[in-house]
Structures are given as structure tokens and as C-alpha cells.
Backbone as a printed PyTorch tensor [residue, N CA C, xyz], in Angstrom:
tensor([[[  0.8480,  -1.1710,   0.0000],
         [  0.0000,   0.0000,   0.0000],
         [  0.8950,   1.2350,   0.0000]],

        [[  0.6350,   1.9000,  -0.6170],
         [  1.3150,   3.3700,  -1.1300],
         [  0.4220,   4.5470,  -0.3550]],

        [[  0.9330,   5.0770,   0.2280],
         [ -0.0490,   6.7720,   1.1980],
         [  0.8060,   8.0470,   0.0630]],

        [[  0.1490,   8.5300,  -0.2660],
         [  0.5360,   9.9550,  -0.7660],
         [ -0.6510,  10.9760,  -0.4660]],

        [[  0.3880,  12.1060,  -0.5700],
         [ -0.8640,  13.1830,  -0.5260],
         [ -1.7100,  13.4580,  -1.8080]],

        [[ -2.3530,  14.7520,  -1.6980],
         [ -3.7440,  14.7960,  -2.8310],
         [ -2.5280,  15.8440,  -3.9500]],

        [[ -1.5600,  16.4380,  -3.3180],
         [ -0.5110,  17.3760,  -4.3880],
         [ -0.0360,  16.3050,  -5.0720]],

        [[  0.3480,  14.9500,  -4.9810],
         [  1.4360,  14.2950,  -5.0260],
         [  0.3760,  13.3480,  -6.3490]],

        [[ -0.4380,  13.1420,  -5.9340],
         [ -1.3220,  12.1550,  -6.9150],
         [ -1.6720,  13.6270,  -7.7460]],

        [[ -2.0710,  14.5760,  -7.6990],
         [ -2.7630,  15.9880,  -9.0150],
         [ -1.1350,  15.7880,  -9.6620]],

        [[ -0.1440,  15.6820,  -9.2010],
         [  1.6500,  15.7850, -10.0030],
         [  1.6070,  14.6810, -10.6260]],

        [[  1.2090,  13.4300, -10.8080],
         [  1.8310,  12.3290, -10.6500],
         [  0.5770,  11.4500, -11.1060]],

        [[ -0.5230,  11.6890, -11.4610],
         [ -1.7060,  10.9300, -11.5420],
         [ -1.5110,   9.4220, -12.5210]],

        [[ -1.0670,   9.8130, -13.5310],
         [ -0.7500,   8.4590, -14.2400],
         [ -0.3340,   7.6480, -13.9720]],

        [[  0.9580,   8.0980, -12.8180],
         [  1.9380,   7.2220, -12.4750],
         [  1.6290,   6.3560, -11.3140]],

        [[  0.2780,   6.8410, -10.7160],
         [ -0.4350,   6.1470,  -9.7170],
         [ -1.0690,   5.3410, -10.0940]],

        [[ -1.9170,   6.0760, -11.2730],
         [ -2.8790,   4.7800, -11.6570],
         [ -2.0870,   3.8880, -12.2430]],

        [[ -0.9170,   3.7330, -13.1830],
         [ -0.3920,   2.5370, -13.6460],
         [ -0.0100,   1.6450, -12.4210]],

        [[  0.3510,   2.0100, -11.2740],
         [  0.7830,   1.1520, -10.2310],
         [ -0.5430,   0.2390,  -9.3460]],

        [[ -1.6310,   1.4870,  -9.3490],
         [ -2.9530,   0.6650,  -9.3190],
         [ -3.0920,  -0.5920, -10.2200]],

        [[ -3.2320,  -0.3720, -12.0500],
         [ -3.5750,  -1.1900, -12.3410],
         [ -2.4980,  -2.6160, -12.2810]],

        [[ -1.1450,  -2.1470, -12.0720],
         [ -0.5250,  -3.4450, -11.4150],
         [ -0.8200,  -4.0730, -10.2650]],

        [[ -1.9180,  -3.7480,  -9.1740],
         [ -2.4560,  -4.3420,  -8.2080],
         [ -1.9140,  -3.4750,  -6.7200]],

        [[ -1.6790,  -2.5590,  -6.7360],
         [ -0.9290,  -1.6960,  -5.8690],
         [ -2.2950,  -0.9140,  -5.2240]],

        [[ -2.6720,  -0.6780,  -4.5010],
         [ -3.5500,  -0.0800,  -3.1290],
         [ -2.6930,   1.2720,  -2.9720]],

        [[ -3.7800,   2.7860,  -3.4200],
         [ -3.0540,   3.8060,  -2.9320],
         [ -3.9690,   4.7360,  -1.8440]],

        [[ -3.2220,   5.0380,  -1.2920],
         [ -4.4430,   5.8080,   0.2460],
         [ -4.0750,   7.3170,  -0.4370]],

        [[ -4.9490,   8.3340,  -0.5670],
         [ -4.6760,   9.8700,  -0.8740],
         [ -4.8880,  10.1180,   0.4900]],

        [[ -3.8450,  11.3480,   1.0290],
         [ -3.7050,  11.9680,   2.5080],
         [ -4.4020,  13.4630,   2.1520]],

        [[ -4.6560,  13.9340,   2.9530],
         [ -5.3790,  15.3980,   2.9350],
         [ -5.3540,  15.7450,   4.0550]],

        [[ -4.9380,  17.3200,   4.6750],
         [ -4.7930,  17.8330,   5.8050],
         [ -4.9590,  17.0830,   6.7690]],

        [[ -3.7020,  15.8630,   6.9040],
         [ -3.4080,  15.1030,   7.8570],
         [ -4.2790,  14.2530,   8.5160]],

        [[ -5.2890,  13.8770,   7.0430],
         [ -6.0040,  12.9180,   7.6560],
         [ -6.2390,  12.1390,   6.1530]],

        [[ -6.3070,  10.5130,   5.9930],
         [ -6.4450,   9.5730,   4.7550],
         [ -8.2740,  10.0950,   4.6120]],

        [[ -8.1290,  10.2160,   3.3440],
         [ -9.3310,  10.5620,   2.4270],
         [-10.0950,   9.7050,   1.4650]],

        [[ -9.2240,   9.0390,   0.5120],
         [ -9.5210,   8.1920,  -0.3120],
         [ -8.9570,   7.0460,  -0.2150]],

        [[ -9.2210,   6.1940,  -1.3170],
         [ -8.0110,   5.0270,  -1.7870],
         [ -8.0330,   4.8000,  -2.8170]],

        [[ -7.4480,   4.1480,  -4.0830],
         [ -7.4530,   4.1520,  -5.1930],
         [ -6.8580,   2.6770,  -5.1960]],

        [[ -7.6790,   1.6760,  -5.9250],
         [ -7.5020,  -0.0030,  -5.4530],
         [ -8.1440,  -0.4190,  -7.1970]],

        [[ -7.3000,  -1.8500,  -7.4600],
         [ -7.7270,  -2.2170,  -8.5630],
         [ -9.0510,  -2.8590,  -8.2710]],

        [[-10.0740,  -2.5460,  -9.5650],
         [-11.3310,  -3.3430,  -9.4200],
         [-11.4870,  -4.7900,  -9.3070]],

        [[-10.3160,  -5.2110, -10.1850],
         [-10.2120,  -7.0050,  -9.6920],
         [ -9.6710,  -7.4100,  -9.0650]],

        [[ -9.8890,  -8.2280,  -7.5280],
         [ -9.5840,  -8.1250,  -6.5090],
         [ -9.2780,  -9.5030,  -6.7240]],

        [[ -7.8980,  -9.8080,  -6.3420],
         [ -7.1180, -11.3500,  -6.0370],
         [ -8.0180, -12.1480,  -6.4640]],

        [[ -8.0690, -13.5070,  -6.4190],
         [ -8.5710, -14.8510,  -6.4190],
         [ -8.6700, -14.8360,  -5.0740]],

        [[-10.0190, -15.2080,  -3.7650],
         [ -9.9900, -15.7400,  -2.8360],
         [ -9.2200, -17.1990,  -3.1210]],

        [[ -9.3460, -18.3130,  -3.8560],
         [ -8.6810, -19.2660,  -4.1510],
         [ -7.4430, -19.1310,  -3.7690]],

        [[ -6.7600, -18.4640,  -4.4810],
         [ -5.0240, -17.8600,  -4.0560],
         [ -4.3070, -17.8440,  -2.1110]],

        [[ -5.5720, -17.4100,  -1.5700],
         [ -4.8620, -17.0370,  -0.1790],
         [ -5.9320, -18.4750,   0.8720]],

        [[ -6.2750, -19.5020,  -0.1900],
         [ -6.5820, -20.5240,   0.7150],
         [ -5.3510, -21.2430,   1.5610]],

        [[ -5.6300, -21.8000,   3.0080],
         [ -4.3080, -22.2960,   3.4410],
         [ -4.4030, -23.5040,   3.2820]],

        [[ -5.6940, -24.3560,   2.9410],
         [ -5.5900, -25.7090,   2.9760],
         [ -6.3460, -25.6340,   1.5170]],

        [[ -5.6300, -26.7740,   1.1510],
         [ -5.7970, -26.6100,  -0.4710],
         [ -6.9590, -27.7240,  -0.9870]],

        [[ -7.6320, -27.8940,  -1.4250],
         [ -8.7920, -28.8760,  -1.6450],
         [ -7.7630, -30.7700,  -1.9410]],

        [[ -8.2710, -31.2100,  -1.8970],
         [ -7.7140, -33.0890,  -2.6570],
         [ -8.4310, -33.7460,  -2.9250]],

        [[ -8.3400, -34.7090,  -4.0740],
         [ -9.3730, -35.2680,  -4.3330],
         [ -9.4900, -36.6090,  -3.0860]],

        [[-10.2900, -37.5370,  -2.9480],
         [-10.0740, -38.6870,  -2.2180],
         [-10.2240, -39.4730,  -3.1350]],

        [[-10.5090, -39.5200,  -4.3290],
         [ -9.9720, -40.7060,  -5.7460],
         [ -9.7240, -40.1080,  -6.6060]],

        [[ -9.5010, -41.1390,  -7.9530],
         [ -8.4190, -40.3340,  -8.8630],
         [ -9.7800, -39.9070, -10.0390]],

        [[ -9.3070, -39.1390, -10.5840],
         [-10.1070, -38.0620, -11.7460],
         [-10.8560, -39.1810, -12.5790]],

        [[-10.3690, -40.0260, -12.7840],
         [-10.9550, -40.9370, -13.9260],
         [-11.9240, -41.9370, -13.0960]],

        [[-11.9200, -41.8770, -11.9670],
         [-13.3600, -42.2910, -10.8440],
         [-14.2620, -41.2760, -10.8110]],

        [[-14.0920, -40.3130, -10.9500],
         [-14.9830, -39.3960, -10.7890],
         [-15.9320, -39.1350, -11.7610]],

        [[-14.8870, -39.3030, -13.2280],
         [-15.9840, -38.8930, -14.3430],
         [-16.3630, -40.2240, -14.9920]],

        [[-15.9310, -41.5400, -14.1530],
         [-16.9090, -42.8620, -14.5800],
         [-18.2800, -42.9870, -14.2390]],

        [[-18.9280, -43.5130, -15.4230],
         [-20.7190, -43.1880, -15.0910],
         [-20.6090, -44.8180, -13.8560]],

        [[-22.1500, -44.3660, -13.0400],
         [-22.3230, -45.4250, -11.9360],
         [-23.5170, -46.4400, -12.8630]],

        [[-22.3950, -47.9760, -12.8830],
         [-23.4260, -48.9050, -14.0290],
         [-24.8130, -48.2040, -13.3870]],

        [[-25.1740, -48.7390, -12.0490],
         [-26.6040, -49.1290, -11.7430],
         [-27.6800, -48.0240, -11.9320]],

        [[-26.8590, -46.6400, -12.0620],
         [-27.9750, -45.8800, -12.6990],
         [-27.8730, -45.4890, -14.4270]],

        [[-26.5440, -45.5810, -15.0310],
         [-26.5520, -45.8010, -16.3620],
         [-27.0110, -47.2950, -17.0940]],

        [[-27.0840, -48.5650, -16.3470],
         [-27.4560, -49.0160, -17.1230],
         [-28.7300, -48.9740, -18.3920]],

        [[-29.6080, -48.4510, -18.1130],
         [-30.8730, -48.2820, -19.0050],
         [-30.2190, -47.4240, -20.3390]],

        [[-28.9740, -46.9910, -19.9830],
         [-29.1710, -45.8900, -21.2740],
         [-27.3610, -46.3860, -22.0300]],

        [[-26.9100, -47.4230, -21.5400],
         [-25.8920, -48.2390, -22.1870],
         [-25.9870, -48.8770, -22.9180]]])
């Protein structure tokens, strides 16, 4: 996260937003107090900051085998 003031982003505006759209969080300061923020609209993958990661408990090619006893009629 980047803090600048409101002079510093009116000098510099492009150069903020390109760092926004690289994923960079900017706070604008104003008479010593935070005012805004300037944040990209697409926000991470929740997926990304999972700590336990999903697993299967069988392998892929169990999963997408049809079950005879309810496919049989249509085999």
C-alpha cells in the first residue's frame, strides 16, 4: 500500500494509476487525515490465499466414470 498526498497524486496521476492497475492499493492523505483510496477493481482470487488446499479422495478418472446401476438403461 502506497499513502501519498492529494498534491502528489494531481503531479503524478498516471503514475499512480499505472501502479494501481498493477495491483498496488493507494491511500490519498489530505490535511493530515487519509481521504480516499485508489484499489484495482479485480480483486485477487480468494482461491489464491486458501491455506488448505482442496484433494481429491480418488483419482479423476473415478470421478468422471458413469455409476453402471444408474446408467445401465441408457448403455
Amino acid at each position: 500500500m502506497i499513502t501519498i498526498s492529494a498534491i502528489q497524486l494531481k503531479d503524478n496521476f498516471f503514475d499512480y494509476l499505472e501502479k494501481v492497475t498493477k495491483g498496488e492499493t493507494v491511500v490519498i492523505h489530505h490535511d493530515n487525515q487519509d481521504v480516499a483510496q485508489l484499489f484495482p477493481i479485480r480483486q485477487p482470487d480468494w482461491r489464491d490465499n486458501m491455506k488448505v488446499q482442496p484433494r481429491l479422495l480418488v483419482s479423476p478418472e473415478e470421478i468422471i466414470k458413469p455409476m453402471e446401476d444408474i446408467w445401465e438403461d441408457y448403455i
